[in-house]
C-alpha positions in Angstrom: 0.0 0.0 0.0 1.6 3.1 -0.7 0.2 6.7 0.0 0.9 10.0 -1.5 1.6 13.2 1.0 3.3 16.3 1.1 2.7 17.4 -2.3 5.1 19.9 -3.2 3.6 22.2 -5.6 6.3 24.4 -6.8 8.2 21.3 -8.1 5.3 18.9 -8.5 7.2 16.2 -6.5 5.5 14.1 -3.7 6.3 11.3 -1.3 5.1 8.2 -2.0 6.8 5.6 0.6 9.8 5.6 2.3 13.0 5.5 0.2 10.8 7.0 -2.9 9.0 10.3 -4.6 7.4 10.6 -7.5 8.8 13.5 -9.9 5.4 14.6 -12.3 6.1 15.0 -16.0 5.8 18.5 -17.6 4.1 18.5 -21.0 7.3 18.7 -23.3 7.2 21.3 -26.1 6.2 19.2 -28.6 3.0 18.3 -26.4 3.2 14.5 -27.4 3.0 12.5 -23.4 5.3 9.3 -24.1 3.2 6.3 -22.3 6.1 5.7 -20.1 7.3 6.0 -16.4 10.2 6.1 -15.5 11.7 4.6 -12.2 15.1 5.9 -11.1 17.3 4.1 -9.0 20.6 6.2 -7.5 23.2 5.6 -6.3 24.2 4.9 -2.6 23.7 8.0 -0.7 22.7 10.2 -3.3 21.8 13.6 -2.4 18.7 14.5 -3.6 20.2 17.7 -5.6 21.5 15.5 -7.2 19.3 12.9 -8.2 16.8 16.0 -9.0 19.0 16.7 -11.9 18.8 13.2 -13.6 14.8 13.2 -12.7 14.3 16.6 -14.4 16.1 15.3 -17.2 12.9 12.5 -17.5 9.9 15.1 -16.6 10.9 17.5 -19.2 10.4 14.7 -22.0 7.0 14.2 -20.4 7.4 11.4 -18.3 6.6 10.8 -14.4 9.5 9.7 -12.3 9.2 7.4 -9.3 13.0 8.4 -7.6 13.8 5.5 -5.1 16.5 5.6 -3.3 19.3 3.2 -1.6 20.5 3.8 1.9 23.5 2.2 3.3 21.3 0.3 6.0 19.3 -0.7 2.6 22.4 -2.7 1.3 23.9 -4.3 4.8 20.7 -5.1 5.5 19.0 -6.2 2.3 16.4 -8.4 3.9 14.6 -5.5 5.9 15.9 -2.9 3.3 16.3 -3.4 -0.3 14.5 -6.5 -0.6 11.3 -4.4 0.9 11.6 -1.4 -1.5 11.8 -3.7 -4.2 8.3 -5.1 -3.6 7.2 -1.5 -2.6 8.4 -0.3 -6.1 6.3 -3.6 -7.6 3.2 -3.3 -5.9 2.8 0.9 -7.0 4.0 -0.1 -10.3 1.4 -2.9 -10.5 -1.3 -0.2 -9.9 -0.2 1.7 -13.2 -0.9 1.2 -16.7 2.0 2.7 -18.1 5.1 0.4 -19.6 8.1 1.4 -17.5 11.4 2.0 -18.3 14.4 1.2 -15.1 16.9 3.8 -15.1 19.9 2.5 -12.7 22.7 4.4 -11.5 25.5 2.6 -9.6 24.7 0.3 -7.1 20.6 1.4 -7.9 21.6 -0.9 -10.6 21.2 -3.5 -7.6 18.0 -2.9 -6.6 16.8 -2.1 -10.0 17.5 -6.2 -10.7 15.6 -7.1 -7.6 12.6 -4.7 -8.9 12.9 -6.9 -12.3 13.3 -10.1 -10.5 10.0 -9.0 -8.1 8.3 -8.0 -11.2 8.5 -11.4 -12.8 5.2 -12.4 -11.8 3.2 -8.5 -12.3 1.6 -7.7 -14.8 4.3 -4.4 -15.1 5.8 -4.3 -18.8 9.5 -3.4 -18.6 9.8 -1.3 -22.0 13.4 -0.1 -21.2 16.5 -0.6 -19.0 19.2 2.1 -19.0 22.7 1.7 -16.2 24.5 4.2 -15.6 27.8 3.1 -14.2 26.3 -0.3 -13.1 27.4 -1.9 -9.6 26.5 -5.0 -9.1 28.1 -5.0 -5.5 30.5 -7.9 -6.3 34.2 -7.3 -5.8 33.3 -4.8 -3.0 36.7 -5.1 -1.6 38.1 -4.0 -4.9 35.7 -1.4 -5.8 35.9 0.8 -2.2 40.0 0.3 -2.1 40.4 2.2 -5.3 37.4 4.1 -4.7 39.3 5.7 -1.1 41.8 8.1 -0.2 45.3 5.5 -1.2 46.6 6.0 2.7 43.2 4.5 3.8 42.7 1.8 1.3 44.7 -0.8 3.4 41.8 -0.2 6.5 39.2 0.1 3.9 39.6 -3.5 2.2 39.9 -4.7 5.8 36.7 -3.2 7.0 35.1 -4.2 3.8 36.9 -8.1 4.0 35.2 -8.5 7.3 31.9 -7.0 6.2 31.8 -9.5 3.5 33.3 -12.8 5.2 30.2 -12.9 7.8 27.1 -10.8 6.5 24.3 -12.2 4.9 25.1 -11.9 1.3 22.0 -13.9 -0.4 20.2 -11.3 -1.6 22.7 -9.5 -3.4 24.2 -12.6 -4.4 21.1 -13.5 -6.1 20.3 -10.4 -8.0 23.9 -11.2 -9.2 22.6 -14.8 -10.3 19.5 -13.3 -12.0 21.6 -10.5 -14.0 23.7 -13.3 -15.4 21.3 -16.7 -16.1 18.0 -15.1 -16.4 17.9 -11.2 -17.0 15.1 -9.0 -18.0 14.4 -9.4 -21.8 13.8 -5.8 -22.4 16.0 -3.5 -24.9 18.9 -2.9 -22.4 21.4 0.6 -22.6 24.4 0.5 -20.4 26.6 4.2 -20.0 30.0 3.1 -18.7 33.3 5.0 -18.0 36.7 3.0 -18.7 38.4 5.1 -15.7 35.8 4.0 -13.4 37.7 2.8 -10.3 34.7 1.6 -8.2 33.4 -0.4 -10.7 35.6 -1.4 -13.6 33.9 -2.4 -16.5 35.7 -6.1 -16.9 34.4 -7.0 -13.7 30.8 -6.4 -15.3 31.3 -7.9 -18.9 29.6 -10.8 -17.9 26.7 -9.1 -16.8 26.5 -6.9 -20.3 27.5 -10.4 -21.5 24.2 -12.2 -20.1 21.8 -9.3 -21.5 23.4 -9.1 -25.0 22.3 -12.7 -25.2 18.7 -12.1 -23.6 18.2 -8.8 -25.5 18.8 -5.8 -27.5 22.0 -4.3 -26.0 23.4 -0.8 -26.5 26.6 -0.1 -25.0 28.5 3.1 -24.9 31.9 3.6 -23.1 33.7 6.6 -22.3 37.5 6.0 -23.1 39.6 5.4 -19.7 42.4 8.3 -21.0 39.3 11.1 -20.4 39.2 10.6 -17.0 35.7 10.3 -16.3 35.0 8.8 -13.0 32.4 6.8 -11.7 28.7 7.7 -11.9 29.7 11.6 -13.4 28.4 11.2 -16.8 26.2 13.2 -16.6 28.4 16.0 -15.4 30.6 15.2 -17.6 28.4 14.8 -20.5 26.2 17.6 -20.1 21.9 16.8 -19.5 21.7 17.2 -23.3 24.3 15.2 -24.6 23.8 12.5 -21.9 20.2 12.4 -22.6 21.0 12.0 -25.9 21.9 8.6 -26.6 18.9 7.6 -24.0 16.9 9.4 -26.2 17.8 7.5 -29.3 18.0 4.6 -27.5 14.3 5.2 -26.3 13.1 5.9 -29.9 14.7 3.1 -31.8 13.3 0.2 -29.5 9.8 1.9 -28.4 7.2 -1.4 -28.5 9.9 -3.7 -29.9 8.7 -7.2 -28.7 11.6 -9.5 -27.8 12.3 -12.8 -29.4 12.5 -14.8 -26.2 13.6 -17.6 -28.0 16.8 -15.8 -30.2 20.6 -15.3 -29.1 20.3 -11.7 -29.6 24.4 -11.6 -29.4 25.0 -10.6 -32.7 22.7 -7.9 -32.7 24.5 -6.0 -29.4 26.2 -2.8 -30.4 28.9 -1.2 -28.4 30.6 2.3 -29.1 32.6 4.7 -28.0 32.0 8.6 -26.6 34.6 10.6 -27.1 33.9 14.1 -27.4 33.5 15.2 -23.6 32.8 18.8 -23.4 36.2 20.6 -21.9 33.9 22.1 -18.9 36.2 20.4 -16.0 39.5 20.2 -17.5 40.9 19.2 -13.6 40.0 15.9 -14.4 42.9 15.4 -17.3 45.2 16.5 -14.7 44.0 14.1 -12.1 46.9 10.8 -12.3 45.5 7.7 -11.9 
């Protein structure tokens, strides 16, 4: 059951459970309403400045935006965190007509799998998936050591070693098992930086692998020698240029039906973004 308070008028945003807020769509110049929603997933401990800029980017094209978000109880305690938003995030989206696309950024990309694994048995129509920077929480030693300060990576991976020798892991060990042996057969986009440190992209390939085979597959990389880091491509990018290539990607495989039955391998197509706009120039001068 969810319930809708505190309607902000001025910015047309209200709570609808906890973790989540619905962002209403503005009618977009053009005055053509696109049938879907959009469900944003950030990243862990996004500010909501922040997450207001990706939203935005979705309400001006017309669409309403359900912006859930992950707290770090959520993750070390997925059983009474994640796990529940999930199935909070399925039963509004049950309620709604609309096709829906998943927009995941970081480790949302988590939780957006256990909203696709919960939505299995719905009657919700996944149109879309877009990750941005996609975690799925494996390698977490790995990922917060070069994510740290270097003179506290040594007590980080120790902290982070212990974490992950004795907490309950199942849950995000089986969104990890869905992602790669069963993933959701809808066109797929994923936007990923080569200089990521949290999350290098090898350690996902067999992720992008998995839905290449399952699906329609766009991926577009950011060469590692422009320095983008993880989850800034937006910033980086620019809200026009970013949205972009969803945009295309949102137009080129509105209503296609998936072939469940088809290796869609050879159809996956992976390119390259290399003209950054020169609006942080620190980042060239940052070594890695």
């Amino acid at each position: 059951m969810w319930v809708m308070r505190d309607v902000t008028s001025i910015d047309h945003v209200a709570d609808c459970f906890k973790n989540a807020k619905l962002y209403k769509r503005e009618v977009p110049a053009s005055g053509d309403v696109p049938r879907e929603m959009v469900v944003l997933f950030t990243w862990l401990g996004a500010k909501q400045k922040h997450a207001h800029k990706y939203a935005k980017c979705w309400t001006r094209r017309g669409h309403d935006v359900l912006y859930v978000t992950t707290s770090v109880r959520d993750l070390l305690f997925p059983k009474t965190g994640a796990e529940i938003t999930a199935n909070r995030v399925v039963d509004f989206l049950d309620k709604k007509e609309s096709d829906v696309i998943v927009h995941g950024l970081s480790v949302g990309g988590y939780l957006t799998q256990r909203v696709l694994m919960a939505a299995r048995d719905s009657q919700i129509k996944i149109s879309h998936q877009i990750f941005d920077s996609f975690t799925n929480c494996s390698g977490m030693e790995a990922g917060v050591e070069n994510a740290v300060n270097p003179k506290y990576q040594g007590l980080a991976k120790a902290l982070v070693g212990v974490y992950v020798k004795y907490a309950d892991l199942s849950s995000i060990y089986e969104a990890q098992r869905f992602a790669v042996t069963s993933p959701c057969k809808a066109p797929a986009l994923y936007l990923h930086s080569l200089a990521d440190e949290v999350t290098p992209f090898p350690d996902i390939s067999d992720v992008v692998q998995a839905q290449q085979k399952a699906s329609i597959t766009t991926t577009y990389l950011i060469p590692a020698e422009l320095r983008v880091p993880h989850v800034s491509l937006l910033k980086y990018l620019g809200d026009e240029k970013y949205m972009g290539y969803v945009d295309k990607f949102i137009e080129n495989f509105r209503g296609y039906v998936t072939n469940p039955n088809l290796d869609h391998t050879r159809l996956a197509i992976t390119d390259y973004i290399t003209e950054v706009p020169a609006f942080y120039p620190e980042r060239i001068l940052v070594s890695q």
